[in-house]
N, C-alpha and C positions, 0 to 999 in steps of 0.2 A: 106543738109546732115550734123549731127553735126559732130563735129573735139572734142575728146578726146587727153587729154592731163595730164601728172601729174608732179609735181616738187616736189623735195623733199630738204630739206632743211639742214642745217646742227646738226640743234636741232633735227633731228627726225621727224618733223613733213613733212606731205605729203599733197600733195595739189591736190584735182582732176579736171582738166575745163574741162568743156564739154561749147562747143560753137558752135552754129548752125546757120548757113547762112541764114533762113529765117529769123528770128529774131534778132535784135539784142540782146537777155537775154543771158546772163552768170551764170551758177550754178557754183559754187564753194564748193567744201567740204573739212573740213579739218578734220585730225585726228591728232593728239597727241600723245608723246610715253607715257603719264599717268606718268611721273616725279612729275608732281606736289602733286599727289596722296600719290606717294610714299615718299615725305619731310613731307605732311604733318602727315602722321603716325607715323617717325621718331619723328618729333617734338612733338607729342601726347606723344608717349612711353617715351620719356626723360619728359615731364611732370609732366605722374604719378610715375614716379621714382624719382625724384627731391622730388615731395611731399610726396612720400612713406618714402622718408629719414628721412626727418625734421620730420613728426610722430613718425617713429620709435624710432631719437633720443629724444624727447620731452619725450615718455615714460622712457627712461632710466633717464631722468635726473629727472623725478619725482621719482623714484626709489632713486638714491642718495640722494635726499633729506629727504625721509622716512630715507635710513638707517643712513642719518646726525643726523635728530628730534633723532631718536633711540639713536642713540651715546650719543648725551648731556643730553638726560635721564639717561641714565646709569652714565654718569659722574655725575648731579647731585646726585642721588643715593650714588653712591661711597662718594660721598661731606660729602654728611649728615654721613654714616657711621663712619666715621675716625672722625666728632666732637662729635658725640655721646661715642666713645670711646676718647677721649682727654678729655669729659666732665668727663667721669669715674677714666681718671688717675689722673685729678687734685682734686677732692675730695680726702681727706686723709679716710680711714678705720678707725670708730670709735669702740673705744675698748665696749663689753658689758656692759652695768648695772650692776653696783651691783646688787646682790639679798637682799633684806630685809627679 
């Protein structure tokens, strides 16, 4: 006649014997409370969130750097204009030709 039996543990997990007098074989089953299941999703989600970041920021910092490139264009720009007028002031205004 088999003898049923279960233990249960302090992790959750449960254990079922079943044990039968003719035989000596022992089944044993064990179930789990699925903890493991559950860290490993956790650790999955913090994952793609860690590397959703570092993308995210990558984008904006290529972003600043266009609008750096941008800036020192402009300052260039700016450059050129203010020698092009310095080149204007330092010429004197020559008075007209005679006319013959």
């Amino acid at each position: 006649m088999p003898t049923e039996r279960e233990v249960q543990h302090p992790d959750g997990r449960v254990e079922r014997i079943t044990e039968t007098t003719a035989a000596p074989t022992t089944v044993i089953e064990r179930r789990g409370s699925g903890m493991g299941a559950i860290v490993a999703l956790i650790i999955g989600l913090l994952a793609v969130l860690v590397i959703g970041y570092f993308l995210m920021n990558m984008n904006k910092n290529e972003a600043v750097e266009s609008n750096a490139i941008a800036g020192a264009a402009e300052s260039v720009g700016n450059a050129a204009d203010n020698i092009g007028e310095a080149a204007r002031d330092a010429v004197p205004e020559r008075a007209p030709a005679p006319a013959n």
